[in-house]
N, C-alpha and C positions, 0 to 999 in steps of 0.2 A: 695465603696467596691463592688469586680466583686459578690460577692456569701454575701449576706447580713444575717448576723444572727441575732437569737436574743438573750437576754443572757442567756437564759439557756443553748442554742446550744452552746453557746463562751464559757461557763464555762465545759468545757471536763473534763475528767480525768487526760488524757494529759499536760492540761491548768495547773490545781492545781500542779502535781506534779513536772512542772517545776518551779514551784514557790517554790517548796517547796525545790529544790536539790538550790536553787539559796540563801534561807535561811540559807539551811548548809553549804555553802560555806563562805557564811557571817560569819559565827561563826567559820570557819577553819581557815580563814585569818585573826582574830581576838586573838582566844584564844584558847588553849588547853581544850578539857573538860573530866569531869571526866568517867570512865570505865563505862558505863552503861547497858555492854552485858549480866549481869545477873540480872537485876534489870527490868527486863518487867512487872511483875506483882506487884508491887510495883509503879512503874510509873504509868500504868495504874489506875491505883484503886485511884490516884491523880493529874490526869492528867493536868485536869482543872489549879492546884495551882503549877506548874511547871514556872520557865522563860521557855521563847520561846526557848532559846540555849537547854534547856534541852528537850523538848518539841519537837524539831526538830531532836536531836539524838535519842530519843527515833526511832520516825520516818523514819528513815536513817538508812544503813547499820555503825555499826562503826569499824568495821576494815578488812583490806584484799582487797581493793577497788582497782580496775583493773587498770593497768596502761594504758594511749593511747599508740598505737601504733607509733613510731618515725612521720610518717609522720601524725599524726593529733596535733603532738604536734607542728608543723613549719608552715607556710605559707610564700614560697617564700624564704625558707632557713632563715627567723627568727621565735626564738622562740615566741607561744603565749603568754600569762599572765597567772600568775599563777589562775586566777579566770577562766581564759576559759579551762584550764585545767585538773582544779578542777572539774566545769562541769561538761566536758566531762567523767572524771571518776566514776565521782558519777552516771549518765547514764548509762554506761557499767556495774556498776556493778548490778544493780536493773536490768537492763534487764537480768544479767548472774543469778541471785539469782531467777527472773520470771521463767526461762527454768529449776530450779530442781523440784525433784520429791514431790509430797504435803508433806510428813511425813520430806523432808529436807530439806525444806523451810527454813528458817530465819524467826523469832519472828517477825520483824518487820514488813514483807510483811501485816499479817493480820490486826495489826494496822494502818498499810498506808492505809491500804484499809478501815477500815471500819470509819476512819478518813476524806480520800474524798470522800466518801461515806456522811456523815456527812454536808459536806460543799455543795454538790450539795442539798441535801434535805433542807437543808436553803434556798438556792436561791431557789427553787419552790414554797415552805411555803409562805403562804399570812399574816402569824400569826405577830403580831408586833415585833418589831426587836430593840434591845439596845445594845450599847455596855454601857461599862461602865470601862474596864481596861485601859484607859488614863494613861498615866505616865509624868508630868511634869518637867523636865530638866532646870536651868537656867546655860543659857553660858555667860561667862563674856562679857561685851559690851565694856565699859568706866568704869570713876573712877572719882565722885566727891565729892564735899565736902560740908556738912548740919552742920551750926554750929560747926565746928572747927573738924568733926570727916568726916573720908574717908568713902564713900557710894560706896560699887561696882552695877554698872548700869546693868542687866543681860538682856538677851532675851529669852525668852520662848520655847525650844523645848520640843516637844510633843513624847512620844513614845505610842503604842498600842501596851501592854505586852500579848495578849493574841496571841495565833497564829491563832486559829479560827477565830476573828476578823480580825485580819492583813490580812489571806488571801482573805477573802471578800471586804475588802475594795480594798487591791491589783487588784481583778479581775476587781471592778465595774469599778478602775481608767483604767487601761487599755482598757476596752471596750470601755466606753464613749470617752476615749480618740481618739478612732480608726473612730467609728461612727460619733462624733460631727466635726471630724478635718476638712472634706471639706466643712462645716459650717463654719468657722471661718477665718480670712482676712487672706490672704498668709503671711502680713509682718508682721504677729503676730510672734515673734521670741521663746518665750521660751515657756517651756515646751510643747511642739511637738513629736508626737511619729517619725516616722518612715516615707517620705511623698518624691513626687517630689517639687523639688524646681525650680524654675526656670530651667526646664528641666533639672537636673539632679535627679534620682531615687535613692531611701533610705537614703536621708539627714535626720542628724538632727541637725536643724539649731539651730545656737549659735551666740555667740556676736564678732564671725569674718563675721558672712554673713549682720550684724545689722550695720559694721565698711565698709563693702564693697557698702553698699550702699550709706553709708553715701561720700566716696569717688566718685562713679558714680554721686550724685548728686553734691558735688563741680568740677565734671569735665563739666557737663552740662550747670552750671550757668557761668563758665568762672568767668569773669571779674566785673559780676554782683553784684551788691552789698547785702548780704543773712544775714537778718535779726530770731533772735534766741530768742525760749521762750522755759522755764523748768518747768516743773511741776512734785512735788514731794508729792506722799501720806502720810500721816502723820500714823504712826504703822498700814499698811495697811493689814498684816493678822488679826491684834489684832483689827480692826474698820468694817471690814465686813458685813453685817447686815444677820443673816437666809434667814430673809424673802425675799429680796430682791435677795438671793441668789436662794432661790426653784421658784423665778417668772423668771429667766434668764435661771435657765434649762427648765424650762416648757415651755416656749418661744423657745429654741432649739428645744427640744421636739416634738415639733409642726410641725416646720419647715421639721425636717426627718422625721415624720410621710406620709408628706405630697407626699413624694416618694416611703419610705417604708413602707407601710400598716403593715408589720407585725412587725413592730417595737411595743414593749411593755413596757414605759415605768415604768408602775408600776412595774416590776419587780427589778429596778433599783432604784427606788426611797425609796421605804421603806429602803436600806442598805445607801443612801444619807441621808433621814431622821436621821438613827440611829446613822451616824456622826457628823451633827451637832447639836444633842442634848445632845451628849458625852461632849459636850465642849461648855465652853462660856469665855471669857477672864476675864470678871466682878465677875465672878465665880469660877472659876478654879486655875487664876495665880494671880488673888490681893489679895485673901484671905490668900495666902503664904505671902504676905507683913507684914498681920497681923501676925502671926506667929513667921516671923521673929523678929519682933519688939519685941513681949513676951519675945522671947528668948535670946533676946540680940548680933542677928548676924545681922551685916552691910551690908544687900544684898538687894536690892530692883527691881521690876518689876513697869515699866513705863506706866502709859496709857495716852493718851491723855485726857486734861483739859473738864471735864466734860461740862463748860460753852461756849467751844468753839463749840462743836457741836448743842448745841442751838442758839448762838450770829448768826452761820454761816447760819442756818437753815436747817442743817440736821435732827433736831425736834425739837418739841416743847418742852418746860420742863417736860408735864406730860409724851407725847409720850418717851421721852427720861428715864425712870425712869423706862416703862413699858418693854424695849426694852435691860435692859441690860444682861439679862439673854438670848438674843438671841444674842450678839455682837460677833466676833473673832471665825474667823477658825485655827486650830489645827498647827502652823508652822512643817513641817516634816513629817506631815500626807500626807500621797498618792493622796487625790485627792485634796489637796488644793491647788496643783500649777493649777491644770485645773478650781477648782470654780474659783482663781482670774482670770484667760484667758475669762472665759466663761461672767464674770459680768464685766471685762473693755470693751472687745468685743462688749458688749451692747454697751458702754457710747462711743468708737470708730464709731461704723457704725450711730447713730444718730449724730454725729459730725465732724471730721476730715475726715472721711472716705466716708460719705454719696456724696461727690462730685470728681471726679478728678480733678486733677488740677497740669500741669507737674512742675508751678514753687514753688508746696509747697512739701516741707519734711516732712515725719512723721514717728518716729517710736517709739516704745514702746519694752521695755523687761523686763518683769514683772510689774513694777510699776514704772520704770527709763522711763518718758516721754519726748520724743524730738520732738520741732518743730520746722520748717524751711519754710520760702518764704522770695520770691524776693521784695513783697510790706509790708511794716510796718506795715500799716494800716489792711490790711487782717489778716498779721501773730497776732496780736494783737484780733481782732476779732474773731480768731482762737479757742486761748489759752481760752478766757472769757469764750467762750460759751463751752469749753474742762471743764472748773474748775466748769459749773454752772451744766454739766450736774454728774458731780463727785458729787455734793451737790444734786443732786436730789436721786442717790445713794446710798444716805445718807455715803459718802465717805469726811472725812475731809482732804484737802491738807494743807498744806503749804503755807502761805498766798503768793503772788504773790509780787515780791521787784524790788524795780528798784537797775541796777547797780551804778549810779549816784545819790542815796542816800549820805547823807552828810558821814554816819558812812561805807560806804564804799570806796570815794574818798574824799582825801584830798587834795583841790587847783587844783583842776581837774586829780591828782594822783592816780591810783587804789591800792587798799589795797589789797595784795593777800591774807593774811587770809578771811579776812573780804568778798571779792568776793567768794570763795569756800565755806565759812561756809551760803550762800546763799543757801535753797534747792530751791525754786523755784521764776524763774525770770520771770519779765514782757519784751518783746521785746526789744533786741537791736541789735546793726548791730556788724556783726562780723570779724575784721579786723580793718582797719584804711583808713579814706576817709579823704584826706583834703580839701574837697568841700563842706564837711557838718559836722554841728556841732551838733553830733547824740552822745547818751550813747554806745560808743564804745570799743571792750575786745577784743585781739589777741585772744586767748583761751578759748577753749570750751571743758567742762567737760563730756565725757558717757562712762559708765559702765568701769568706772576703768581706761578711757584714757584721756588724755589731748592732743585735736587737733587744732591744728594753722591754719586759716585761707590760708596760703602760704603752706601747705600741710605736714607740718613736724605733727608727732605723736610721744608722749611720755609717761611713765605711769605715773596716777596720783599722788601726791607726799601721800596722805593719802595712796593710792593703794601701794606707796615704801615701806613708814613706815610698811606696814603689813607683807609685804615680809622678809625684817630686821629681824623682832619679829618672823615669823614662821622660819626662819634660824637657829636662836639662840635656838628656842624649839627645833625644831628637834636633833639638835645635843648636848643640854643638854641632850635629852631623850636618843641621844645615848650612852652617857658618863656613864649615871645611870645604865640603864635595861642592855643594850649588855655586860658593863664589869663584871656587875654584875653574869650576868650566863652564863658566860665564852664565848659568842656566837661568836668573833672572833676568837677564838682558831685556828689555822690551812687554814685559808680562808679570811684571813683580805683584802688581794687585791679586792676580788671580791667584801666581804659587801659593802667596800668605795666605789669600783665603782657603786654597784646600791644604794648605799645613794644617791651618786652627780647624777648620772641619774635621780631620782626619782622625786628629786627637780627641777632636770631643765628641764623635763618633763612633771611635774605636778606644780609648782612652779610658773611658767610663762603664765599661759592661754594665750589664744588668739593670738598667739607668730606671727602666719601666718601674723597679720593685720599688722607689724611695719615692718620699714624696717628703715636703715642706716640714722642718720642723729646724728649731734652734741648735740642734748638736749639729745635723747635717749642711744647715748654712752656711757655720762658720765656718766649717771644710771644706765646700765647694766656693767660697768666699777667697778662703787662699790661695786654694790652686788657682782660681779663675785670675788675682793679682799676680800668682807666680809667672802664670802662664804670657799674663804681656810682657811682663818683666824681662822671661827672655824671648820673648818676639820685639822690643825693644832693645836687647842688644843683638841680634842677628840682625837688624834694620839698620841697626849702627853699621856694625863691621860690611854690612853691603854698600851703605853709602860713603864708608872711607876706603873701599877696595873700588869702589866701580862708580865716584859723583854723577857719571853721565847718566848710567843707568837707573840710579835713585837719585834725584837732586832733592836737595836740602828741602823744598816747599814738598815734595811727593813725602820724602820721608816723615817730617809732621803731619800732613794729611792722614797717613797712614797710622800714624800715632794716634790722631784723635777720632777718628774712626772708631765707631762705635760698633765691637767685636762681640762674637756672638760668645754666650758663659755658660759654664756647664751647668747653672740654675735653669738658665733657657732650654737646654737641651733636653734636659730632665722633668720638666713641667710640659714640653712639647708631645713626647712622646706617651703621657702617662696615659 
């Protein structure tokens, strides 16, 4: 950083209130909220027991908000997002309502104000600091079955219903994130703010730049024969340890002290502190297991076998008993994507990272770990001391599997369930050598793709199945809510077209990495037929709910209408 602050200086006025129009916006794009221009003093006097949505209108102007001007709504003759929009509108009008006269002010100004007013005097306060408005979420996972009855498998999202809270935590992540980033290994991929990459300025790098490399490194090895080991965390927000996690910041800490003197980390610490003692997985999200079970609802929260984090030596029995009230960071919370970066970052530079070496691979994107060299032997010696330093950690993986396991080939035949439901593998070569009789796989699984040795990419067939299933929600959802309140009425060409936009924009991540080839055709071939399939029965049920609005000639037009495919999309962008 050219101009280095510290966080009271990074926590502006400024700072907050753009956090705060970026909240309202969240709740614009979301949901309608109720009239609240005459209820200031009523808000007020219960501020604290507000949802945030409400909490944040309060704060906000709510109606009359400036429009952009045509050209701040374009770049380059297309239109922005309705979120940069919004923004920008929500800005203009705080600044138009700052320029009247005190007596015509707007309500609001003085509770914005004495609200970041509020949150800066926290961050200075040395006083000890809790949160406590945690909200626990469980999102559907899987579906199995306990004794003849359906158990839905859930995952743990976290919300922080307070706005106070939220925006403090908001700030700390953002800071640390800005200060710790030229600490941390270039090819660290996710959560990254804003950075050069590889000489290019304001990336933020994702699982196409994780896909590019991995490409640059099979065009380097050529001919070479490139041996491959996976290693997968076992519920790795839900196994994180506190303690382990406050000695990897301090350890940071240290490190940019050691430049910028007036780095202060206690000021930052105490709002770290009062996140993870907000939360513990052992605490927070099994106790709902219990609950459930009282109540007679089929929903459960997963953790890892208690016995396994002893057998492996993550603790000892007593240590482990003492420690479960410090276990699991918050899934969803702000800074949790930077604790995990900051505490594998650790377990990276004492292993994989601590040597060069041009013929090994390595990458990591969140907890999805890849590695790669030209000798077996090294790539093997790699992964061990990658898994041991995980267990020093106190990080339980996925015990380490060969592919040439009996329950995964048969008669030297690979199982392709049985290979994929593999999380983490022990060393094998990748491709096919008939000079050596090695545990050998065409295919290799990261973050959502499946790539072939001979250079074809295609998406994961788990990664298909989810695409299928969000296709089908979304245009249920639309079949329900839109005809429901009439939202097509007069406009139906344009909804459809940003339906199918939306999906095949946001629908296909990573779209840049793939390119043309016969595995991936026929996959984007399907969803692209799936995909009219049901924009052809949501076009039904619009035109037998609502004839006037769709008549029969619009609805075939619409049919035959030649819709954009995610082949087009993906050749577009490449």
């Amino acid at each position: 950083m050219a101009d280095f602050k510290t966080f009271i200086e990074y926590a502006s006025e400024q700072r907050i209130l753009a956090l705060l129009i970026k909240e309202r916006v969240k709740v614009a794009l979301k949901s309608k909220l109720e009239n609240t221009q005459n209820n200031y003093r009523n808000f007020t006097e219960d501020f604290e027991n507000l949802k945030i949505s409400e909490q944040v209108a309060v704060l906000m102007p709510t109606r009359n908000w400036v429009r952009p001007q045509k050209k701040e709504r374009f770049v380059d003759g297309v239109a922005k997002s309705s979120k940069q929009i919004l923004t920008r509108s929500l800005a203009l009008t705080i600044k138009r309502d700052k320029k009247k006269q005190l007596a015509k002010r707007p309500a609001y100004l003085n509770l914005q104000k004495a609200f970041i007013e509020d949150i800066i005097a926290e961050i200075k306060s040395a006083e000890p600091l809790s949160f406590t408005s945690i909200e626990i979420i469980g999102k559907k996972k899987k579906v199995k079955r306990e004794n003849g009855v359906a158990i839905e498998i859930q995952r743990p999202l976290c919300l922080f219903v307070n706005l106070k809270e939220k925006m403090l935590i908001s700030l700390m992540n953002s800071y640390l994130s800005e200060v710790f980033d030229p600490l941390l290994h270039e090819e660290i991929l996710s959560y990254r703010p804003l950075r050069t990459y590889h000489g290019h300025e304001n990336v933020i790098t994702n699982r196409d730049n994780a896909m590019d490399n991995l490409k640059e490194y099979m065009r380097y090895c050529g001919r070479k024969n490139i041996y491959v080991a996976e290693c997968d965390i076992q519920k790795f927000f839900d196994s994180i340890n506190h303690d382990v996690v406050k000695k990897c910041f301090a350890q940071l800490a240290g490190k940019l002290k050691e430049n910028h003197p007036e780095f202060e980390y206690e000021q930052v610490e105490r709002i770290l502190d009062a996140y993870l003692n907000s939360y513990s997985f052992y605490k927070n999200v099994l106790t709902i297991n219990e609950e459930n079970i009282s109540k007679g609802i089929n929903k459960r929260f997963e953790a890892p076998k208690d016995e396994d984090f002893i057998s492996r030596g993550c603790y000892s029995k007593v240590e482990f008993e003492g420690a479960k009230e410090k276990i699991g960071i918050p899934q969803g919370g702000a800074i949790s994507g930077l604790i995990a970066n900051v505490v594998l970052n650790a377990v990276d530079n004492q292993t994989v990272l601590k040597k060069k070496d041009s013929e090994k691979f390595f990458s990591r994107y969140g907890d999805d770990i890849l590695l790669m060299h030209t000798n077996k032997e090294e790539c093997e010696r790699l992964i061990n001391e990658y898994c041991q330093a995980l267990t020093d950690s106190k990080l339980l993986y996925h015990e380490l599997k060969s592919v040439n396991d009996e329950d995964v080939r048969r008669r030297g035949v690979l199982l392709r369930p049985a290979y994929w439901d593999i999380k983490s593998r022990k060393p094998f070569l990748w491709g096919r050598s008939k000079n050596q009789e090695e545990d050998q796989v065409d295919w290799v699984g990261f973050l959502g793709y499946e790539i072939r040795r001979t250079g074809e990419i295609r998406i994961r067939r788990s990664s298909l199945n989810e695409k299928f299933k969000s296709i089908k929600r979304r245009y249920r959802s639309g079949a329900k809510t839109n005809i429901a309140k009439g939202k097509f009425a007069g406009n139906i060409e344009k909804e459809i077209a940003n339906r199918i936009e939306k999906f095949i924009t946001e629908g296909l991540t990573s779209a840049r990495s793939l390119s043309a080839n016969k595995y991936l055709n026929t996959q984007t071939s399907k969803l692209d037929k799936y995909t009219k399939k049901q924009l052809a029965n949501l076009l039904y049920k619009i035109h037998k709910n609502n004839p006037s609005a769709l008549t029969k000639e619009a609805f075939q037009a619409l049919l035959n209408k030649t819709l954009p495919t995610l082949n087009c999309y993906r050749e577009s962008v490449r």
